[in-house]
C-alpha positions, 0 to 999 in steps of 0.5 A: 543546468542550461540543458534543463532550460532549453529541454523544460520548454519541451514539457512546458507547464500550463499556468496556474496549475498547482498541485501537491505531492500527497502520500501517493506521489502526484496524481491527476488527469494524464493530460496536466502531468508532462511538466511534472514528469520532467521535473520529477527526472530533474528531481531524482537526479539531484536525489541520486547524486545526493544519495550517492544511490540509485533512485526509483520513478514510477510513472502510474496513478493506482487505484485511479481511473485510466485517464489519470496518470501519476508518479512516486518517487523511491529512495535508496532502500525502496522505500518511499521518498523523504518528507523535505523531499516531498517538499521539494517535489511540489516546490519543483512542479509548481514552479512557473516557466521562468523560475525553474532554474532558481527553483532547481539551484535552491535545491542544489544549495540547501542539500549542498549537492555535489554536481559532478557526482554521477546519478542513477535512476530506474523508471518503471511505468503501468499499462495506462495509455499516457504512460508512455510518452509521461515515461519519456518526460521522467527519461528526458528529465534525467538525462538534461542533468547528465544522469543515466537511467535503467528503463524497466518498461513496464513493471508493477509499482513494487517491482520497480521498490524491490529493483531499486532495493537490489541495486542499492544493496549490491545484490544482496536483496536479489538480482534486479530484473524482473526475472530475478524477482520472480525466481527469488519469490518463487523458489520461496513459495515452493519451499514453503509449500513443500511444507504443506500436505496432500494438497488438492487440485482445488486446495492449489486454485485462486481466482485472481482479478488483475483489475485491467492492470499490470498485475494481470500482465505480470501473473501471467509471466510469472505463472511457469515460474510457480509450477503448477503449485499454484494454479491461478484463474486469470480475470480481468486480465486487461484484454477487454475490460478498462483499467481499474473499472469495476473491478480491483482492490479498491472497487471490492473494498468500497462497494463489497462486493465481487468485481465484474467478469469474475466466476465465483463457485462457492467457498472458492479463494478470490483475490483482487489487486489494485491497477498497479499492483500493491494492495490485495484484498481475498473474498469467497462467497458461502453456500447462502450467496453471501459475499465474505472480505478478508482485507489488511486486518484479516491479513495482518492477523493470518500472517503475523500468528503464522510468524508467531507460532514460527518464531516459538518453534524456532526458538527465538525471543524475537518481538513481533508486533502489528502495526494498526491504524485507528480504522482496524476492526475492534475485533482483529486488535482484541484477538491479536492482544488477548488470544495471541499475545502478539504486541499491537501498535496503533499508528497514524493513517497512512503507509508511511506512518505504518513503515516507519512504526514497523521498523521498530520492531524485530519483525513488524507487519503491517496491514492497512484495511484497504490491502497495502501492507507487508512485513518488515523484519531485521531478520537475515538468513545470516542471524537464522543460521546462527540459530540451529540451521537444521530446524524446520521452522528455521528453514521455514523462517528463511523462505518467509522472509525471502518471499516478503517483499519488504520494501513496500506493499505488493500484491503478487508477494502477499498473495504468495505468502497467504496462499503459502500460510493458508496451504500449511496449515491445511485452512480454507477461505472460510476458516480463515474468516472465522479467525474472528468476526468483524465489530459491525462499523460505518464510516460517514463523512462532514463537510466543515465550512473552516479548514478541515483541520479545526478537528486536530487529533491525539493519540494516533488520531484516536482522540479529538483535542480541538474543538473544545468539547468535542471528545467529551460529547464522543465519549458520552456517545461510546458510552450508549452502545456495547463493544462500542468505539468511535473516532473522527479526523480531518481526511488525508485526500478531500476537504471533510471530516471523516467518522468512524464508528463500530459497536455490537450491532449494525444498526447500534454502529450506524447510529452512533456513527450519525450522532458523532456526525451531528456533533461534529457538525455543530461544533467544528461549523458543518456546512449545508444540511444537518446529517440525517439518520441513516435509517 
């Protein structure tokens, strides 16, 4: 522990400076973070020695601008870290110079951690410029408590999930290097494929923007893999254009529209990942010039009927369900329940929520409308041969479940996984969109003068309990409009109120939206100027 004195004046924090590990580790400009990333090293260890497991440090900040940096950490199993450990996390980063030490000695007594224990961390970074040397602070971190460590370089951010899961299950998920991980996908995409008829030169051709980022970087060593079953057109692939800059997931979702430096023909399959490659959103544009976005729900609804079908032919009564959030479409959560049977959970916002509601499930697959998701199954190889192993759908089960990772979002597994289901079933980008047509919605936001969180939520934050009548005056306004649903929540990241409302027509949505808004601000105490009609 007296190492960690001497080392934490090398990473000093700058004084004042608080800041919270939200659902995204901690994020912020690169320049407040080395202090954080020695901490977070110190932390990791005491997890790991905890755990009695490896744990997983992945130095980057997403979606984020690329002056931003940030860091996650990774439990046992590649999942994200505990709650009290959160707790931890921010106890530990906010800790002034001086109080550093008690900081870390309070952890070590409350979690009766046994010190001599040996500890294991992986760390893994992106392609922005500070993570480099914020890489080395995490190392630094780890090594002043006599931890070893395994630096992966650089990884995408499910990369470093599915190494962490690997070494933890003893090989039994797969080999942890990214060679191992690009084989076990591979090989699986290719056995799914064979599945599929007469494909095309053009049936086999994605379009995929990298967003300037390590998933373009991780493409292209990936492609030989893939043999020319999937022939991928590369763009933004981070050798001209800024991180994250007009182009991504994230930007495509937002502004809906095609990012910047990509060539659409029409009806081409396009596909955009996030700066550290865990969420995909698709999109074409049709013969009139309009652009069309398939994200999470789309997503949700093409893998889990593929799975459906699957486990019918197989014949296994297996319960599979989607996990949703109040923000999915109207129209996915109907076609899911009432043309396809499948079970749908409704879950708070937040990936957490969603993993943990999918783990109660024998398969559970989850989407969040932004594109970070995947399918979480207590499905094995070892129950599916049980079955009849000759089956096709059998096999075909097992080359699914091997291509999923499941451990956490990732975009170049979900990409596989569409392009595999789209290929069997012989659909374009078109009749895949054409599964069901999107409720027209519109989200607006309010800024309220108490705390945010005068608005507290129900029923998976699908009903306002406070303040008094607020929901009753909602209820009345759903009621005005046609296929109409409306809800309102205090946001996870910024200091408003967030209101979502869908209904038949654009205009009838936007409406509703601004009345929602207007009563939100007079009765939770909005600020500044009343919320003005959208038209």
């Amino acid at each position: 522990i007296e190492l960690v004195s001497q080392k934490s004046k090398l990473h000093p924090k700058p004084e004042g400076l608080t800041l919270q590990y939200g659902t995204a580790g901690f994020r912020t400009h690169a320049k407040h973070l080395d202090h954080i990333m020695f901490r977070m090293g110190l932390l990791a260890t005491l997890r790991s020695k905890k755990t009695k497991s490896t744990i997983g440090v992945m130095v980057t900040a997403s979606h984020n601008p690329e002056e931003d940096n940030g860091v996650k950490l990774i439990d046992p199993m590649g999942e994200m870290v505990t709650a009290a450990w959160e707790g931890y996390a921010t106890q530990l980063a906010n800790a002034e110079q001086d109080s550093l030490l008690k900081e870390l000695k309070d952890i070590i007594k409350k979690e009766d951690i046994d010190m001599s224990e040996p500890a294991s961390v992986y760390v893994g970074k992106d392609t922005r410029p500070s993570s480099a040397s914020l890489s080395q602070a995490v190392l630094d971190g780890v090594s002043s408590l006599g931890g070893k460590t395994h630096d992966y370089g650089l990884v995408t951010t499910p990369q470093l999930h599915y190494m962490v899961c690997c070494c933890n299950t003893h090989g039994c998920y797969g080999s942890p290097t990214v060679e191992g991980y690009y084989q076990k996908l591979s090989q699986a995409f290719l056995q799914l494929t064979q599945n599929a008829l007469n494909r095309t030169d053009d049936q086999k051709r994605l379009l995929v923007d990298g967003a300037n980022g390590i998933g373009a970087l991780k493409m292209r060593e990936m492609e030989p893999f893939l043999r020319s079953e999937l022939q991928v057109v590369l763009s933004n692939d981070g050798s001209s254009g800024k991180l994250n800059h007009m182009c991504g997931a994230d930007y495509v979702k937002v502004q809906q529209k095609a990012p910047q430096g990509m060539n659409m023909g029409v009806g081409e399959r396009c596909c955009s990942f996030d700066g550290d490659a865990d969420r995909i959103v698709y999109y074409y544009t049709d013969s009139k010039g309009c652009f069309h976005l398939l994200d999470g729900d789309k997503i949700a609804t093409l893998i889990s009927t593929y799975l459906k079908e699957l486990l019918t032919q197989a014949g296994l009564n297996l319960q599979i369900a989607v996990v949703q959030t109040a923000y999915a479409n109207g129209s996915s959560t109907r076609y899911l329940e009432d043309v396809m049977k499948v079970t749908v959970c409704c879950t708070k916002t937040g990936v957490k929520h969603l993993h943990h509601a999918a783990q109660e499930y024998d398969i559970g697959v989850y989407f969040e409308a932004n594109g970070h998701g995947t399918v979480s199954s207590l499905l094995n190889n070892a129950i599916l041969q049980r079955q009849s192993p000759g089956k096709r759908a059998v096999k075909l089960l097992e080359s699914t479940i091997n291509l999923i990772n499941q451990t956490v979002g990732d975009a170049i597994s979900d990409m596989l996984m569409i392009e595999a289901v789209l290929a069997i079933r012989g659909m374009s980008a078109q009749d895949w969109d054409a599964i069901y047509t999107d409720l027209p919605n519109r989200q607006l936001k309010v800024t309220v003068c108490a705390d945010r969180r005068v608005i507290d939520t129900t029923d998976a934050e699908r009903r306002a309990v406070s303040p008094e009548g607020l929901q009753d005056t909602i209820d009345t306004l759903v009621k005005k409009y046609k296929s109409a649903r409306s809800f309102v929540r205090p946001s996870g990241t910024e200091d408003v109120v967030r209101v979502y409302a869908e209904a038949d027509t654009q205009e009838s949505a936007d409406s509703l939206a601004h009345e929602v808004s207007l009563a939100v601000y007079r009765l939770a105490g909005g600020i500044g100027d009343e919320p003005k009609p959208l038209h």
